[in-house]
PLY file of the C-alpha trace (Angstrom):
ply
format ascii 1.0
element vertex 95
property float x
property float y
property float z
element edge 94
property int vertex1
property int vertex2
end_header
104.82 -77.66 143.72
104.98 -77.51 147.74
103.00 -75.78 149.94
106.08 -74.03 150.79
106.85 -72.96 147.02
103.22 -71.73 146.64
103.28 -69.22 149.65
106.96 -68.54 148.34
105.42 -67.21 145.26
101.99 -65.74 146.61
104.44 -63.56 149.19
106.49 -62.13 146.09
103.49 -61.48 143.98
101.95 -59.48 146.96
104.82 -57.61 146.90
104.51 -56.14 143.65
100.57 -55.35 144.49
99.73 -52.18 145.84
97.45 -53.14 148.72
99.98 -56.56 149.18
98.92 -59.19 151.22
94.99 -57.54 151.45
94.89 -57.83 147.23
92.34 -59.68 146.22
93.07 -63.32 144.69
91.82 -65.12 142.04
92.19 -68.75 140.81
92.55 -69.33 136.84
92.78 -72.60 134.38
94.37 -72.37 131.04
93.35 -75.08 128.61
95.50 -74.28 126.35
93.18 -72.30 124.42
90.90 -70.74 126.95
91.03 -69.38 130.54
88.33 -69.60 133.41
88.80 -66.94 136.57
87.34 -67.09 139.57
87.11 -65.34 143.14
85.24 -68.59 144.80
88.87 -70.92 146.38
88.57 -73.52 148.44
91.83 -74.81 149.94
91.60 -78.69 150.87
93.26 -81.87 151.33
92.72 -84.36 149.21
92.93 -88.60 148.86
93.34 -90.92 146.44
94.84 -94.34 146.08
98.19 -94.74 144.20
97.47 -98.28 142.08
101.58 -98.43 141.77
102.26 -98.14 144.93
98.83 -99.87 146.54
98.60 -96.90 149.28
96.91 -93.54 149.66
98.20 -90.29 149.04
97.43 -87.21 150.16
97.68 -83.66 148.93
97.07 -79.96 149.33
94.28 -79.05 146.54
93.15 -75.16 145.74
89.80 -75.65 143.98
88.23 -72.78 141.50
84.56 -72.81 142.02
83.50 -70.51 139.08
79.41 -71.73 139.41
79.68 -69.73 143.13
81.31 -66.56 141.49
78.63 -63.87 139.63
81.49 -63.00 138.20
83.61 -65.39 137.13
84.45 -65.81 133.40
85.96 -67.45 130.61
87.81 -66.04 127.97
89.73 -67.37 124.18
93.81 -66.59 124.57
95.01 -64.03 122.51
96.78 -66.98 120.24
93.62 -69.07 120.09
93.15 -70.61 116.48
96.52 -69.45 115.54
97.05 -73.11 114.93
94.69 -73.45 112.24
94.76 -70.17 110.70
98.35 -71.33 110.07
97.98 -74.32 108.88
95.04 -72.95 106.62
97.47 -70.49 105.53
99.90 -73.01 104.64
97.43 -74.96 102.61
96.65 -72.35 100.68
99.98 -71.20 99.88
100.89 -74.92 98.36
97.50 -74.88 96.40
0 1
1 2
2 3
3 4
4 5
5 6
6 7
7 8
8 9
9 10
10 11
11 12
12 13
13 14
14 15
15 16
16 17
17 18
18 19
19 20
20 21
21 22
22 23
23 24
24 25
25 26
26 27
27 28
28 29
29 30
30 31
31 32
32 33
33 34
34 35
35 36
36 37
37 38
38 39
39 40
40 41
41 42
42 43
43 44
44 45
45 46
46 47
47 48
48 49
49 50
50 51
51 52
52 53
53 54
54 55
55 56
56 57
57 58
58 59
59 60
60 61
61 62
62 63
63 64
64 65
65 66
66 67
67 68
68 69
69 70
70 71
71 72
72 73
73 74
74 75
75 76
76 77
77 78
78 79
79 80
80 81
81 82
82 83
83 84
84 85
85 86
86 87
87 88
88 89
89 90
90 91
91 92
92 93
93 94
């Protein structure tokens, strides 16, 4: 994603918000399982060496900082475990 792309999508989103572009913003990361929100986002640049291509890159970064946010949190997706309860399921069902 581009810098470009990511105000792109921030602009629509405060479109569908009633108090638009003066809606608060949070930053989230899904695991897979779980998801961690915070109101602490630092925006950044950061570097780090390419081994293929033997030169430095740089990028835009948005960093979370959920230790700086009282309240911050982390919570299970609604489908988490669904995996095993399946497969337990299916077990069962054989036995």
């Amino acid at each position: 994603m581009t810098i470009g792309e990511l105000v792109a999508l921030l602009r629509a989103t405060a479109g569908e918000l009633p108090d638009g572009f003066d809606a608060e913003v949070r930053v989230s990361m899904c695991d897979g399982e779980n998801i961690e929100t915070t109101r602490a986002i630092v925006a950044d640049v950061a570097t780090e060496v390419d081994p293929g291509a033997g030169r430095a890159v740089q990028y835009a970064i948005v960093q979370g900082h959920p230790h700086e946010d009282d309240q911050s949190y982390r919570a299970r997706g609604i489908a988490h475990g669904t995996d095993d309860a399946l497969r337990q399921w299916a077990e069962d069902d054989r036995n």
